[in-house]
C-alpha positions as a Markdown table, in Angstrom:
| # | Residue | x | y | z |
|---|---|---|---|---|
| 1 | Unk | 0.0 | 0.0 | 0.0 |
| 2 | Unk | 1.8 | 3.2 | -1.5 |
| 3 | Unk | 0.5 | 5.6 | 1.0 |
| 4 | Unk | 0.3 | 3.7 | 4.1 |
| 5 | Unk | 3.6 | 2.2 | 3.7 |
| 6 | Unk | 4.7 | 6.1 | 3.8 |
| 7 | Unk | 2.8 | 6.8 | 7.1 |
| 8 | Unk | 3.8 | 3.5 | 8.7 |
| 9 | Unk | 7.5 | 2.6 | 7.5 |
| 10 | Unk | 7.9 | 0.1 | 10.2 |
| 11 | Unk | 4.2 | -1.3 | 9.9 |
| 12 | Unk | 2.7 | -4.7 | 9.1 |
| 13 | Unk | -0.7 | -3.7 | 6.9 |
| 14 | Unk | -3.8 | -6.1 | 7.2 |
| 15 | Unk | -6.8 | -5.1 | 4.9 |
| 16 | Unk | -9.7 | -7.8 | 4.7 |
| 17 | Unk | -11.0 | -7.2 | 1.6 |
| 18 | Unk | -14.2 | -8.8 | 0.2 |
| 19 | Unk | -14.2 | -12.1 | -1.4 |
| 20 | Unk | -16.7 | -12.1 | -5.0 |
| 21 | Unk | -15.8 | -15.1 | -6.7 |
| 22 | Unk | -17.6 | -13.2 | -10.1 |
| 23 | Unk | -15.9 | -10.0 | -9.8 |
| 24 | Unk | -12.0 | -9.9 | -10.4 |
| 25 | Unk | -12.3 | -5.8 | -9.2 |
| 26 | Unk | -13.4 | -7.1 | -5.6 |
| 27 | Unk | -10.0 | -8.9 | -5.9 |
| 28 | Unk | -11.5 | -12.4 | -5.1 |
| 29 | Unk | -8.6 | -14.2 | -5.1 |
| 30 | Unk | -6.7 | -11.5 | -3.1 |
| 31 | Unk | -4.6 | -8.2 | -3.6 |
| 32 | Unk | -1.2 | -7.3 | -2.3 |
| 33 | Unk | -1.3 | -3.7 | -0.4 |
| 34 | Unk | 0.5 | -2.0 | -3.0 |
| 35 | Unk | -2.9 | -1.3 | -4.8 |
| 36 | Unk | -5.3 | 0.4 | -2.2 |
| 37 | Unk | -4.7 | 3.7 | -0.1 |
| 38 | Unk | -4.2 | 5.3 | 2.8 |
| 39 | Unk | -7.9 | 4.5 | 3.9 |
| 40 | Unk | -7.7 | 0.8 | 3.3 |
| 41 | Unk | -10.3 | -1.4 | 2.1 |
| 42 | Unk | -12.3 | 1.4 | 2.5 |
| 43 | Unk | -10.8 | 3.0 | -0.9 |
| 44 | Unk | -12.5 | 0.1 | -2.6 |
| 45 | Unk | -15.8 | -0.6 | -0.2 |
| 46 | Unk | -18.2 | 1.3 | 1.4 |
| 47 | Unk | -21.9 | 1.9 | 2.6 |
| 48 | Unk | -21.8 | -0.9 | 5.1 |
| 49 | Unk | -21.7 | -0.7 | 8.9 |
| 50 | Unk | -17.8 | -0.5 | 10.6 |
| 51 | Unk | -17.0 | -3.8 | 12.6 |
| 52 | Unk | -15.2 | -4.0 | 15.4 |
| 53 | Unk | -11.8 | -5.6 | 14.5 |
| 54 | Unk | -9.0 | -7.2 | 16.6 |
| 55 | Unk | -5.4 | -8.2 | 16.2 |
| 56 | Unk | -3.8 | -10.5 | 18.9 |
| 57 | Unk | -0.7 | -12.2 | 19.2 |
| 58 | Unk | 2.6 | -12.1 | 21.0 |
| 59 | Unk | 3.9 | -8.8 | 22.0 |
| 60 | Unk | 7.2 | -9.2 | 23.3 |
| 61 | Unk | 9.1 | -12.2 | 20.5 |
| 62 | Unk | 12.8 | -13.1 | 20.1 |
| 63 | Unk | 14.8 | -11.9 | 17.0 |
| 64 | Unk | 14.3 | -15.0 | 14.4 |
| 65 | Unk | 11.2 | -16.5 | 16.5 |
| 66 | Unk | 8.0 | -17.4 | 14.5 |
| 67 | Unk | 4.9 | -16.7 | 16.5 |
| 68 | Unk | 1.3 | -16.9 | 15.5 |
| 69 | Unk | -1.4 | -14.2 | 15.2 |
| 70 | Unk | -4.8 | -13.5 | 14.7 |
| 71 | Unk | -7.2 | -11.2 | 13.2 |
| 72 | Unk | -10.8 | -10.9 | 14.4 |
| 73 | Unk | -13.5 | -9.3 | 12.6 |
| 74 | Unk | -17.2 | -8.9 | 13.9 |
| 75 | Unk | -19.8 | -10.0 | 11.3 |
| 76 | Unk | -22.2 | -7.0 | 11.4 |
| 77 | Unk | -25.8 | -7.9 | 10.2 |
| 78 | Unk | -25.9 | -9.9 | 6.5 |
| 79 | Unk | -21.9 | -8.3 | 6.8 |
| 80 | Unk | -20.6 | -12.1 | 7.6 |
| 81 | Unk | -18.2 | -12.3 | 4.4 |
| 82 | Unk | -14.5 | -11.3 | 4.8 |
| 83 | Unk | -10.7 | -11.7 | 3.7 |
| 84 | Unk | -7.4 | -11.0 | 3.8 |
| 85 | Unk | -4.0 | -9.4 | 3.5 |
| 86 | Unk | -1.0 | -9.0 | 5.7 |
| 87 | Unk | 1.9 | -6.8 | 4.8 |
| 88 | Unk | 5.2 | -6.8 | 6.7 |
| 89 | Unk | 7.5 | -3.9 | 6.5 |
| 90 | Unk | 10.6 | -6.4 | 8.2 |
| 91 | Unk | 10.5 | -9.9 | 8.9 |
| 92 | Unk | 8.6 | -12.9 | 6.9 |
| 93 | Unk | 5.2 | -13.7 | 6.6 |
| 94 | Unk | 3.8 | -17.2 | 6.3 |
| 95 | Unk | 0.8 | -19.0 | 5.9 |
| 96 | Unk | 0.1 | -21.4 | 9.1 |
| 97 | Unk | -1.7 | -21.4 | 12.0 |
| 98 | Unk | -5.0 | -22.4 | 13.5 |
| 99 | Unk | -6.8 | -20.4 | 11.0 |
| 100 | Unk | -5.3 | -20.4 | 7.8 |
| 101 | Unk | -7.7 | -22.1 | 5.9 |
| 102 | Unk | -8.6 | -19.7 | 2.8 |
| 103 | Unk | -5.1 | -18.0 | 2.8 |
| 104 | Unk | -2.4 | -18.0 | 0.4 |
| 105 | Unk | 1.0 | -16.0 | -0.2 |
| 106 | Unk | 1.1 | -13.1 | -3.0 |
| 107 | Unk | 3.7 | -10.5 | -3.7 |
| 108 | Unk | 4.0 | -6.6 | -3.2 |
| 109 | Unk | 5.8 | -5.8 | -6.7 |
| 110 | Unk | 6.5 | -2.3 | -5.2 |
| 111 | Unk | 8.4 | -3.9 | -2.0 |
| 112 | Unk | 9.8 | -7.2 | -3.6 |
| 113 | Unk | 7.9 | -9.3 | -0.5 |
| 114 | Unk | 5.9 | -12.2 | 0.3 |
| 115 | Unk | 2.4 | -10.7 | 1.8 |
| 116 | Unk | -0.5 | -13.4 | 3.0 |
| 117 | Unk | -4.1 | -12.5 | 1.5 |
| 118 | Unk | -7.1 | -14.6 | 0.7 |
| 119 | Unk | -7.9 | -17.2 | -2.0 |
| 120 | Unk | -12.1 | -18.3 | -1.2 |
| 121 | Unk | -14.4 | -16.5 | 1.3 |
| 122 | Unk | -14.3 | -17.2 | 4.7 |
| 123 | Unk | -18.2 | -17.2 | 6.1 |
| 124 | Unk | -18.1 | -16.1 | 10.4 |
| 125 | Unk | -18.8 | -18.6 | 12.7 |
| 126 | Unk | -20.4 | -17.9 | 16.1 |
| 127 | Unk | -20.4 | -13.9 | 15.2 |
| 128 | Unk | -16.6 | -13.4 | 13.8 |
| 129 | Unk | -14.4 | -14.2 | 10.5 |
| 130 | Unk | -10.7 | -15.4 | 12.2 |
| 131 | Unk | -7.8 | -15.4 | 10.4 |
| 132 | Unk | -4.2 | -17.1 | 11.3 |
| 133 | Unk | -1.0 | -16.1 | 10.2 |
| 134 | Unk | 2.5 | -16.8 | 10.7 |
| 135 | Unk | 5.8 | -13.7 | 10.9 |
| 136 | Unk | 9.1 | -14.6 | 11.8 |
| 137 | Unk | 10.9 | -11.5 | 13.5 |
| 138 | Unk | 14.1 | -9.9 | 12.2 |
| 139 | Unk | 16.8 | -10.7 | 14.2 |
| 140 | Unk | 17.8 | -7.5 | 15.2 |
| 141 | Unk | 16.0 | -6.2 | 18.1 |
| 142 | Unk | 13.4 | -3.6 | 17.4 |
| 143 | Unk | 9.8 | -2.4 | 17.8 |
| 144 | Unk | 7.0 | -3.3 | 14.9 |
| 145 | Unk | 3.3 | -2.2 | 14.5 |
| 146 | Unk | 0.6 | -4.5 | 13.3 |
| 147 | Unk | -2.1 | -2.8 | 11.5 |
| 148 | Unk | -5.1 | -4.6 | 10.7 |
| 149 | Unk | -7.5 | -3.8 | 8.6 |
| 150 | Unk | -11.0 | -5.9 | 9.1 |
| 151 | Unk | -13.9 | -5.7 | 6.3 |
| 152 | Unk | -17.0 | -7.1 | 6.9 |
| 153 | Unk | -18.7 | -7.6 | 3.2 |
| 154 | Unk | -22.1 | -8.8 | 2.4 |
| 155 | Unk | -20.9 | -11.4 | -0.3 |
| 156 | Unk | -23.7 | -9.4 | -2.8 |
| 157 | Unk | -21.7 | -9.2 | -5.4 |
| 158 | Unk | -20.8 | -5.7 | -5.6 |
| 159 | Unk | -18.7 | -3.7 | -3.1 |
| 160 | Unk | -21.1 | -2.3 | -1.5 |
| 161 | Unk | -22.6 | -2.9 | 1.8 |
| 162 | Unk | -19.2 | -3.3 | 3.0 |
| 163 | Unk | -17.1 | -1.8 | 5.7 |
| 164 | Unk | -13.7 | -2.0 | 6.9 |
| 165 | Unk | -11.8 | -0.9 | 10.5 |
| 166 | Unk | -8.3 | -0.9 | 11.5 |
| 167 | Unk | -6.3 | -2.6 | 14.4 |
| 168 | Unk | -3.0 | -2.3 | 15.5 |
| 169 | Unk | -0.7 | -4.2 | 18.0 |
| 170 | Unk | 2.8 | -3.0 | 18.8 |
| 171 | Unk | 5.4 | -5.8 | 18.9 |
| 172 | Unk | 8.8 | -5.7 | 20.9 |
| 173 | Unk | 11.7 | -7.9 | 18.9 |
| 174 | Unk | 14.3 | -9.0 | 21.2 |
| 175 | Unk | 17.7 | -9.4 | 19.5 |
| 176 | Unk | 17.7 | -12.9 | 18.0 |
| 177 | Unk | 20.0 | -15.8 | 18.7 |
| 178 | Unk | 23.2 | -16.1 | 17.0 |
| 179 | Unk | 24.1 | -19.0 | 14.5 |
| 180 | Unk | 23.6 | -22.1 | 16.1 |
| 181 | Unk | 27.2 | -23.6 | 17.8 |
| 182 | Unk | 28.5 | -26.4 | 15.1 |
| 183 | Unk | 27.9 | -30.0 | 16.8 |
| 184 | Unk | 30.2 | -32.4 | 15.0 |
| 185 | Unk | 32.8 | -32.9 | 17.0 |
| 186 | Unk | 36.3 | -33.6 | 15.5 |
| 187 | Unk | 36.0 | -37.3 | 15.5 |
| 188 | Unk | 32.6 | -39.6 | 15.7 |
| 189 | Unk | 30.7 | -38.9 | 19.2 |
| 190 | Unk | 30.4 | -42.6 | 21.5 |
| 191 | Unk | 27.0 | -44.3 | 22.3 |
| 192 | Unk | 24.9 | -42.9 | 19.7 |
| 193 | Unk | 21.8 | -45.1 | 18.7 |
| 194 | Unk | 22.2 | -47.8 | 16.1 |
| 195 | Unk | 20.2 | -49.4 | 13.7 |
| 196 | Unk | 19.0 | -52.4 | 15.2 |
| 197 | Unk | 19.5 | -54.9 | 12.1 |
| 198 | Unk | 22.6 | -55.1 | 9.3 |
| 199 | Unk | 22.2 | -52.9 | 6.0 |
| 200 | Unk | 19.0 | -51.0 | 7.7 |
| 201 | Unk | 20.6 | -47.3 | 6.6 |
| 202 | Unk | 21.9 | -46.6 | 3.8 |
| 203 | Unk | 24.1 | -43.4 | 2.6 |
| 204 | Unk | 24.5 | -41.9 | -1.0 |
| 205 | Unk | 26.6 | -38.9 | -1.9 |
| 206 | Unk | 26.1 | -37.8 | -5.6 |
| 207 | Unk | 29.0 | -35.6 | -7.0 |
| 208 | Unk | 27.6 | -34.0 | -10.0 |
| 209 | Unk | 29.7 | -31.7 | -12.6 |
| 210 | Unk | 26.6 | -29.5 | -12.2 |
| 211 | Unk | 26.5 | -28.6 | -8.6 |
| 212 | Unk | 22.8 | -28.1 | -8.8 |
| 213 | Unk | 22.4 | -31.5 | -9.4 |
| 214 | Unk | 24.7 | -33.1 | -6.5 |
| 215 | Unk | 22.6 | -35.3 | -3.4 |
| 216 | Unk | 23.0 | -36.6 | -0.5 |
| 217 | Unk | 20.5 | -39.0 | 1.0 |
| 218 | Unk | 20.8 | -40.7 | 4.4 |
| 219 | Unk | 18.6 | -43.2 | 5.8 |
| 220 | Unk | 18.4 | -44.5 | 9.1 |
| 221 | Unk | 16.5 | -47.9 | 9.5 |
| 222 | Unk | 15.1 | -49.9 | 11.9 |
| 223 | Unk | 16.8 | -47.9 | 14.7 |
| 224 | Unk | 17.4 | -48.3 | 18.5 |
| 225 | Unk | 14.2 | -47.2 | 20.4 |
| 226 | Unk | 13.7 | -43.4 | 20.7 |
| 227 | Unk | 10.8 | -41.7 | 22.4 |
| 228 | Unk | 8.9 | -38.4 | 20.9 |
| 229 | Unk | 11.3 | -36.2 | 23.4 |
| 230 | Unk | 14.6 | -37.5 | 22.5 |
| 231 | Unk | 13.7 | -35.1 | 19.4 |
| 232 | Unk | 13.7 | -31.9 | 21.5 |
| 233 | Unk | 11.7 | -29.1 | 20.3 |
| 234 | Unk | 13.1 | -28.2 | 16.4 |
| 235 | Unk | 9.2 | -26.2 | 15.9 |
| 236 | Unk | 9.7 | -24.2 | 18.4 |
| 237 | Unk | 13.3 | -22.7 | 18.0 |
| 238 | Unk | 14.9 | -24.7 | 20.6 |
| 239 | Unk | 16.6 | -27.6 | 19.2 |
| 240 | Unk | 18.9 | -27.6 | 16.5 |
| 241 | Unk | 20.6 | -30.8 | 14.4 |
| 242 | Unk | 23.6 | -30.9 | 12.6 |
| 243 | Unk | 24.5 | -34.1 | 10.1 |
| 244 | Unk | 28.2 | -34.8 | 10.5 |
| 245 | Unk | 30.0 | -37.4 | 8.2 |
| 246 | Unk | 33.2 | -38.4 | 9.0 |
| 247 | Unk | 35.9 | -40.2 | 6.3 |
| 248 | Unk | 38.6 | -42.8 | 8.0 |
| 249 | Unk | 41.9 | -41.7 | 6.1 |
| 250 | Unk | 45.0 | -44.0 | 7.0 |
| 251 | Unk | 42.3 | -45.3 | 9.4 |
| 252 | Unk | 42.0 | -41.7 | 11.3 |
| 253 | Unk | 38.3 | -40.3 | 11.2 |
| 254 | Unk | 38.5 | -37.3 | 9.7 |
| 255 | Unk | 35.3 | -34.9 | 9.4 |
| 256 | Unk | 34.5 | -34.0 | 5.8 |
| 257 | Unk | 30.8 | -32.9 | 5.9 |
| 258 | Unk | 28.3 | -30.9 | 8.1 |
| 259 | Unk | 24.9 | -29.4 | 7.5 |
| 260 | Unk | 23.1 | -27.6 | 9.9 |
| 261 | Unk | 19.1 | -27.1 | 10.5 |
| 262 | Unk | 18.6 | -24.7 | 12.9 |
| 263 | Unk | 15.3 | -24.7 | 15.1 |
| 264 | Unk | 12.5 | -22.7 | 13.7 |
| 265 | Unk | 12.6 | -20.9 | 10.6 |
| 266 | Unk | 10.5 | -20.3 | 7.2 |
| 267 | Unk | 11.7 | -22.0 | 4.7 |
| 268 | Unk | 10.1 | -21.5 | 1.1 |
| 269 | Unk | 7.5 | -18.7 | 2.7 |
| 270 | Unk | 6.6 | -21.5 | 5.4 |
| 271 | Unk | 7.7 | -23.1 | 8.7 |
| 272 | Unk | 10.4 | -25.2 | 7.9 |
| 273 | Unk | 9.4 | -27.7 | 10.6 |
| 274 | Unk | 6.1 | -29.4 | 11.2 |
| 275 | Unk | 5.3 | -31.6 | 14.2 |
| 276 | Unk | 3.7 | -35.2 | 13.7 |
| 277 | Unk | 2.2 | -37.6 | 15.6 |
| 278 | Unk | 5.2 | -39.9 | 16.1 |
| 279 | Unk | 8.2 | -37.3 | 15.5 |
| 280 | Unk | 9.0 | -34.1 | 13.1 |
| 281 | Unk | 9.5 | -32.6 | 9.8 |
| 282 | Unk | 11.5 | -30.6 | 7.9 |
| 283 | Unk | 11.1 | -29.0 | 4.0 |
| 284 | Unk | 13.0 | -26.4 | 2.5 |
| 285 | Unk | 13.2 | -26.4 | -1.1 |
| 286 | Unk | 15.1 | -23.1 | -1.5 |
| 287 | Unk | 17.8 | -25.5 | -0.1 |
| 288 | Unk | 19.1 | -22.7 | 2.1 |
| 289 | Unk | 20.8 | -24.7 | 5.3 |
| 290 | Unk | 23.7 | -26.4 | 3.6 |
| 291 | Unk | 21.8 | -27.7 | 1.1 |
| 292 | Unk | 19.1 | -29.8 | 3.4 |
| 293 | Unk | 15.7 | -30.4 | 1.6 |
| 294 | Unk | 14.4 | -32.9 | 4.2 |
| 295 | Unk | 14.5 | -34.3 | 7.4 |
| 296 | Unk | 12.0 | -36.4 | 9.0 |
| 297 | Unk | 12.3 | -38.2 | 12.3 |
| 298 | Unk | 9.6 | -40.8 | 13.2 |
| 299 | Unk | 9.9 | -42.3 | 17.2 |
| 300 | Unk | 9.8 | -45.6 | 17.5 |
| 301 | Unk | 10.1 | -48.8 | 20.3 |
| 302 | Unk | 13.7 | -50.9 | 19.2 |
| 303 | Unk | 14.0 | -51.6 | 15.6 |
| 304 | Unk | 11.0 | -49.3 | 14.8 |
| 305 | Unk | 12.5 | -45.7 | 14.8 |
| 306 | Unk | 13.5 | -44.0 | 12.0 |
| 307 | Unk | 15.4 | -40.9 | 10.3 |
| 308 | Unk | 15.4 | -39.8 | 6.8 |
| 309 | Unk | 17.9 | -37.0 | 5.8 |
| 310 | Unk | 17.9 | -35.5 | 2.2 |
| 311 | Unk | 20.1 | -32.6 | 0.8 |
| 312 | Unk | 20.8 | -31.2 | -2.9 |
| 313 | Unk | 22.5 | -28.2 | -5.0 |
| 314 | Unk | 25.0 | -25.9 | -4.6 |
| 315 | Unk | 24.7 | -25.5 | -0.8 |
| 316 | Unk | 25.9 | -28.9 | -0.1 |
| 317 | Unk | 29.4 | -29.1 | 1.3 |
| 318 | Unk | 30.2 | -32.1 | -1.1 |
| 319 | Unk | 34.1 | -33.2 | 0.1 |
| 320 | Unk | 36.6 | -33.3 | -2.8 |
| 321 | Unk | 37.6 | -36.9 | -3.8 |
| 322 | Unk | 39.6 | -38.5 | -1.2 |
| 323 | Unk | 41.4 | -40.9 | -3.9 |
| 324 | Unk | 40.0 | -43.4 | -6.3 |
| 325 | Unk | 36.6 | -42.8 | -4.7 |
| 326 | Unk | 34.4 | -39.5 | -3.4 |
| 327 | Unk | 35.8 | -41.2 | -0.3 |
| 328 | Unk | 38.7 | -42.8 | 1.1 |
| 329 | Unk | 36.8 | -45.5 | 3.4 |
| 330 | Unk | 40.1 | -46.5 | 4.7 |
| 331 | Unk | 37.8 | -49.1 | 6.9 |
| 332 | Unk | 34.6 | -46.9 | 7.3 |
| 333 | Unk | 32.6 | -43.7 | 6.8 |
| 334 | Unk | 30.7 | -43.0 | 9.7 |
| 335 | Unk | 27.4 | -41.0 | 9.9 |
| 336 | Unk | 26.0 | -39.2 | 13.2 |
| 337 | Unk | 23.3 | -37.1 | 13.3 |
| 338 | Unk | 23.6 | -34.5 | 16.6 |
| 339 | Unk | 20.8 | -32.4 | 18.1 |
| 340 | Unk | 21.9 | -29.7 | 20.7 |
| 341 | Unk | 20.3 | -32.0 | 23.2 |
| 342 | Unk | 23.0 | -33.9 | 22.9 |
| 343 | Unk | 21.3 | -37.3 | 21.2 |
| 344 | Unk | 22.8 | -38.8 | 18.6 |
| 345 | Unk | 22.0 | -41.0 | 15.9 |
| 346 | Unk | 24.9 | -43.4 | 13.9 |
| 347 | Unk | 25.5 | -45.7 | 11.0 |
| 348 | Unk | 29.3 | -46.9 | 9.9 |
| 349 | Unk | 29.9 | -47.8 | 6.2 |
| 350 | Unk | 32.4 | -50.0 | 6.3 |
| 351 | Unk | 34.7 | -51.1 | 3.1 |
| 352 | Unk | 34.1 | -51.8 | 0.1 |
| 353 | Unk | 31.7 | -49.8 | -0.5 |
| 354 | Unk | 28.4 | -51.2 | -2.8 |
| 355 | Unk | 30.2 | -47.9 | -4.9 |
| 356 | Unk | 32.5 | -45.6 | -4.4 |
| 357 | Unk | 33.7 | -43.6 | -7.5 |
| 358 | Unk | 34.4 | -40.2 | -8.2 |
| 359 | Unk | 31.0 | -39.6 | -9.2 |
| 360 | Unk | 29.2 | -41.1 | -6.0 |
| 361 | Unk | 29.3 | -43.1 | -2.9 |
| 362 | Unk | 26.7 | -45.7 | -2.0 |
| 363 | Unk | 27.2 | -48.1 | 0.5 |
| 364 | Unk | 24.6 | -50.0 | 3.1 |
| 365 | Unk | 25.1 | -50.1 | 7.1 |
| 366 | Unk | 27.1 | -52.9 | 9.0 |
């Protein structure tokens, strides 16, 4: 929004616009606030009565955090029709929540980012129209305003009828965490779980002339028993991991890769982790944390757990030939995964390899 981002350089802009699936003017399937005014939905809709309209979240966040918040509009009268957009001046936005059913992600060309509007109408239930939304906080510590604009519409078609109110919630940013601390150690950590049968994981490393194109896939098998909580918390910016793969040169472990995934996060313009029934998830497919595109941990009695790591492209810190092979496997290549917990999770690779060229490595568990 041209003028409002003027009078509120710091401010996160919500306007609920009306939702007409026949009338692409009434912006149906949502607009980004770079095309209404200073007054909001208002610009657009008028002759209804104002709602009242609430924002709510957390106001006091850590720098990096990603917290949820909601936007509450009154249905006034046949007024029982609303939508959405969210603007952020600093930070991202993501879809998510409790009530993010009929949002979606659009872009303000003007500021180059990701804003959350509607994509169906949302009818009120028991007197209000609720929207849920997710914003990760800079990092830097800092004050932000939230300004909400709520439009109750009629659904008639036209934009008339309709009404709009604003609402505005002033967030404190805390500085954010640094980096998370590396946690491979120099040589493989002791007593981490195994998998509980022979060749249950497996371990490829694809070297590719195109770096785009190089993998990395890790799975972890019918693994030693591991309850829910030996995960930690990776949703809620707590608990970090760190894959470390270690090379036995002249039979000396040496460490040759590590890829990080920090706790919390949006990854792609959405939470990079999800929590499941039996473990956790996480998708990024910008690739941005050393190349990682997926990790999923499932919990499990003995022989029942399981972990599935995935990485690709030019993020991933594929080692340099360590001699005839992408590795040296002077005896064994060893693969712990580390959370900040301090669990740990373990296969060894020992030689020959099922393959081991310059091109790749593939090789099952002893």
């Amino acid at each position: 929004m041209r003028n409002v981002d003027r009078l509120l350089p710091v401010a996160m802009l919500i306007c609920v616009l009306t939702i007409i699936a026949t009338q692409a003017h009434a912006f149906s399937t949502g607009i980004s606030s770079d095309s209404f005014g200073s007054t909001g939905c208002n610009a657009c809709h008028s002759g209804g009565t104002a709602p009242t309209v609430t924002l709510t979240g957390p106001t006091t966040v850590d720098g990096g955090s990603t917290n949820q918040y909601t936007l509450q509009i009154t249905a006034v009268g046949s007024q029982i029709d609303g939508g959405l957009n969210v603007a952020a001046s600093d930070g991202t936005l993501a879809v998510g929540g409790s009530a993010a059913n009929n949002t979606r992600t659009v872009l303000n060309g003007a500021k180059g980012r990701t804003e959350i509007s509607h994509n169906h109408p949302k009818m009120s239930s028991n007197g209000f129209v609720t929207f849920s939304f997710l914003w990760t906080a800079p990092n830097n510590a800092t004050s932000v305003t939230l300004n909400g604009w709520g439009n109750a519409v009629n659904g008639n078609a036209t934009t008339s009828g309709d009404m709009a109110a604003l609402a505005t919630l002033v967030i404190t940013v805390n500085a954010g965490s640094p980096t998370p601390t590396p946690l491979c150690a120099p040589t493989p950590l002791p007593d981490c779980r195994r998998p509980k049968a022979l060749g249950k994981s497996t371990f490829q490393v694809k070297d590719n002339v195109k770096d785009a194109k190089d993998t990395l896939t890790w799975n972890w098998g019918k693994g030693a028993a591991t309850s829910l909580s030996d995960f930690g918390d990776p949703v809620n910016g707590t608990t970090s991991y760190q894959l470390c793969v270690y090379d036995s040169v002249l039979s000396v472990p040496t460490p040759v890769m590590a890829l990080m995934a920090p706790p919390g996060g949006i990854c792609a313009g959405k939470p990079c982790w999800a929590a499941k029934k039996t473990g956790f998830l996480y998708k990024d497919k910008n690739l941005t944390n050393d190349g990682l595109m997926q990790l999923q941990f499932v919990a499990g009695a003995d022989g029942k757990a399981k972990i599935v790591v995935k990485g690709k492209g030019v993020n991933l810190p594929v080692p340099a030939p360590a001699g005839p092979g992408l590795f040296a496997q002077d005896i064994v290549v060893t693969v712990q995964l580390v959370n900040s917990d301090g669990v740990c999770w373990e296969a060894d690779f020992s030689a020959p390899a099922k393959k081991n060229d310059l091109k790749q490595f593939n090789d099952k568990s002893d």
